[in-house]
N, C-alpha and C positions, 0 to 999 in steps of 0.2 A: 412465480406467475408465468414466466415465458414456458417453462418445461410445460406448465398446465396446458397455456393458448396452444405453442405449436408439437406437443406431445412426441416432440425429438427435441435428444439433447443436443443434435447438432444447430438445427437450428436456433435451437435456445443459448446456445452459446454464441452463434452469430449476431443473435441483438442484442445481446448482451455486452459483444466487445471482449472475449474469453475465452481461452479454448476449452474443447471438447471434457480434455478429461477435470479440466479445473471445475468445470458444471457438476461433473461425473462425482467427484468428492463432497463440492456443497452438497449438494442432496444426500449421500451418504452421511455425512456428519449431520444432516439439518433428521434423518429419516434414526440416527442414532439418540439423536438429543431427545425425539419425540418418542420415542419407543413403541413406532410401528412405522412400515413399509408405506412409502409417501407413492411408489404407482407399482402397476402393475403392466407389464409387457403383452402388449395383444396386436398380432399380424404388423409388428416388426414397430409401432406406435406406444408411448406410454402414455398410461390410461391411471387419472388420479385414483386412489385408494377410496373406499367412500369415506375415513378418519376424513382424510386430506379434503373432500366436498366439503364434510361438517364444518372444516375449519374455512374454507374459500374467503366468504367473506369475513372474517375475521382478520387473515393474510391480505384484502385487499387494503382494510380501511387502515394495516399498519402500514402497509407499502404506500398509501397517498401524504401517511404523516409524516413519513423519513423523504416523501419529495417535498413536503412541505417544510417540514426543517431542513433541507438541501436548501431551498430557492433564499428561507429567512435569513437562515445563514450567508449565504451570497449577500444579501440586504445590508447584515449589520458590517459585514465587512466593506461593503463598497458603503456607508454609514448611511444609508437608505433606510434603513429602519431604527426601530428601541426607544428606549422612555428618559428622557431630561426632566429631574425636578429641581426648579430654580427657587432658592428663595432669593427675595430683594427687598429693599428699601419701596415702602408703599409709593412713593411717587412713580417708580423706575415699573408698579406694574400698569398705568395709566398714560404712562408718555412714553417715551425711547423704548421702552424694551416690546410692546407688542409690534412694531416695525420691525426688528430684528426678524423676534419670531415668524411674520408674517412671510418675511423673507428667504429666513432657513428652509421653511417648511414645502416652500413652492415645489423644490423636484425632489422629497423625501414623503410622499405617501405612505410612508410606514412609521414615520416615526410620531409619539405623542411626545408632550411637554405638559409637564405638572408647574404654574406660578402660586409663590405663596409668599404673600406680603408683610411684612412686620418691621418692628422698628430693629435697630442693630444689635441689642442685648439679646433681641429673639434669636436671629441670624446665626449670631457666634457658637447659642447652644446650641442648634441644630446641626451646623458643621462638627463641632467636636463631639454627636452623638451620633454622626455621620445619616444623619435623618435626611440629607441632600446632596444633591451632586456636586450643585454651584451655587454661589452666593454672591449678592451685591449691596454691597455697605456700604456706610464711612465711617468714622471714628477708631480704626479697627488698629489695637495696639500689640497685636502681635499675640501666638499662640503656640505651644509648642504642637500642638494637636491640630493646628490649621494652617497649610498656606497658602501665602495671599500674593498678589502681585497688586501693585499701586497705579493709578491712573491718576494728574492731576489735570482735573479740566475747568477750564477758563471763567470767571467770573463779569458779571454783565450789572448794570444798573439797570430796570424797566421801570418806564414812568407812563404817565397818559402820556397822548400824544400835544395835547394843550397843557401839558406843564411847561415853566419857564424856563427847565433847564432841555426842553426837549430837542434844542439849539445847538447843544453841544458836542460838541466831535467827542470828547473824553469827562468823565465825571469824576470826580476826585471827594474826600472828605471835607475840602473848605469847603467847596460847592455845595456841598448839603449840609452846611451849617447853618439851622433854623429849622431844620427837614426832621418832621416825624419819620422815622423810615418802618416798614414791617418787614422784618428779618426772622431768622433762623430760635430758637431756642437759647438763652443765656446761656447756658450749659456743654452748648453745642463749641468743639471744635472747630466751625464754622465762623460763629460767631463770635470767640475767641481772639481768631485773626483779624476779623473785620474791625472789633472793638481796641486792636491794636494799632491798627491805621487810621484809626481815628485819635486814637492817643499820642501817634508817633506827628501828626500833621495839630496836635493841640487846637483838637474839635471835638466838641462834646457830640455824643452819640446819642439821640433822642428817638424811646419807641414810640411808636405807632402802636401795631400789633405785632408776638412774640408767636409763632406758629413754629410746627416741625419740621413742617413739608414745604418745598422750595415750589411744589404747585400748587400749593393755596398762596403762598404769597403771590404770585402770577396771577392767580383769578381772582385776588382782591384788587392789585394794579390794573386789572382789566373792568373790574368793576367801577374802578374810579374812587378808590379809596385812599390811594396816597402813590409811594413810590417805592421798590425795594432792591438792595442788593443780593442776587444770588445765580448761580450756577448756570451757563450760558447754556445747559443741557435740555433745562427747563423752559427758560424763560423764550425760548429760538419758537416755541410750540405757539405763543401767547402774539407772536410779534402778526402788528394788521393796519390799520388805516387808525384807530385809535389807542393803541400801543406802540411805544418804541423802545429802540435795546441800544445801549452805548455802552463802550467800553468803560472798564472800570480800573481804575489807577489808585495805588499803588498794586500790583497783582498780586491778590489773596486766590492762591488754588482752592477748589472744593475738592478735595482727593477722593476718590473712589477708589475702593478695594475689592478684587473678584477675589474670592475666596473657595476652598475647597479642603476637604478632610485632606491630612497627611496618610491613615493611614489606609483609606479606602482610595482604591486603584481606580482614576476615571478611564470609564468608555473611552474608546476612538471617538464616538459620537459626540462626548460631552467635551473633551476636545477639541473637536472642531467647531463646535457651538461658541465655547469659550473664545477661541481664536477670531470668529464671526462680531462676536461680541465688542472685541478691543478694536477691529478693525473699525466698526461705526463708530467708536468715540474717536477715532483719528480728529474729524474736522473740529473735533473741543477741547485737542490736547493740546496743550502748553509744557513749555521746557524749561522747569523754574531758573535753571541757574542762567540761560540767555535771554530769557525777561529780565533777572534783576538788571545783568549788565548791560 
């Protein structure tokens, strides 16, 4: 297009950034590949061919798409741009994680993000069919088709704020002995731990209600329907003038696992997401082995 605009090759090579005879061969190889004469020489100016007019705009709208893939490319590498599909734990796409995103996304105008919610058995297939980038779980026992890096974050008791243990600096299982509580799923690793701190302190464990999601236990606590043990990630969202959140003793981790196919290569982008990610759980993480001690 420059030999077109200023119908010298020199100056076409001038804004181009190229010399002379380097023009002089593109166009000879460009005027070979097409198999006809791309200009014609008149009073010392070259003068498109009328092929070369037919083609003009054809040549323009590729020349705007290779600066258009120039600039996107600039984009993904500086990770300004590209597509993240996360799946998670249905809580994680209601609470905690659209912060994150809210956040990434502020000086990345290019990039989009896919969330898709499901319980953990969904998750695992999705990664090891590599149907996603990133994943957020728990439960997660290991795979040879997936990995994971572990997060263990902090466990919290929430009660109303007119309950009578709402006095207490630290809550324990004697404490709630007589205490309907609503917790996590029997089933749940979760509640596994919990129901063994309650067995190790010989206090019986009494439900309430038995839910999945560590955010419905929160919005039944908020409703005024009892009290419940779980995940300080959750429960921090809930906390107001008629909820409160105390620590919880003995410390039961809820472990979170970001997950990701082994054999599909993440983005730089998805990368840095991921790293964004674990950086927000900082203020919920715990270090099991200098807790116990």
């Amino acid at each position: 297009m420059a030999a077109i605009q200023y119908g010298s090759v020199t100056l076409a090579a001038k804004e181009m950034g190229i010399s002379q005879p380097a023009v002089s061969r593109l166009l000879a190889d460009l005027g070979h590949t097409f198999g006809f004469p791309l200009f014609d020489r008149r009073d010392g100016r070259l003068v498109p061919t009328q092929e070369v007019r037919f083609l003009q705009l054809d040549i323009q709208r590729v020349l705007e798409l290779m600066g258009q893939i120039g600039e996107t490319s600039q984009s993904i590498t500086a990770r300004k741009a590209g597509h993240i599909r996360i799946a998670c734990l249905p809580g994680f796409a209601t609470s905690h994680l659209p912060a994150v995103i809210a956040q990434f996304l502020k000086d990345r105008p290019g990039v989009s993000i896919t969330i898709e919610p499901d319980r953990p058995e969904r998750i695992l297939e999705w990664m090891i069919d590599e149907h996603f980038d990133f994943g957020i779980t728990d439960g997660f026992r290991g795979h040879p088709a997936v990995q994971s890096s572990d997060i263990d974050v902090r466990t919290v008791c929430i009660l109303p704020a007119k309950h009578r243990l709402a006095d207490y600096s630290v809550i324990t299982p004697e404490d709630l002995k007589d205490e309907k509580l609503i917790h996590t799923l029997k089933d749940s690793d979760f509640f596994k731990r919990l129901l063994k701190a309650f067995q190790d302190s010989n206090t019986k464990l009494l439900t309430l209600v038995e839910t999945r999601q560590f955010t419905a236990a929160c919005e039944l606590v908020h409703q005024g329907v009892g009290l419940a043990v779980v995940s300080e990630l959750d429960a921090i969202k809930f906390a107001s003038d008629t909820v409160v959140i105390r620590p919880f003793m003995p410390v039961i981790p809820h472990r979170l696992s970001l997950v990701r196919p082994v054999q599909k290569a993440p983005s730089m982008l998805t990368l840095e997401f991921m790293h964004a990610f674990e950086v927000s759980l900082e203020p919920f993480r715990i270090n099991i082995e200098r807790a116990v001690n």
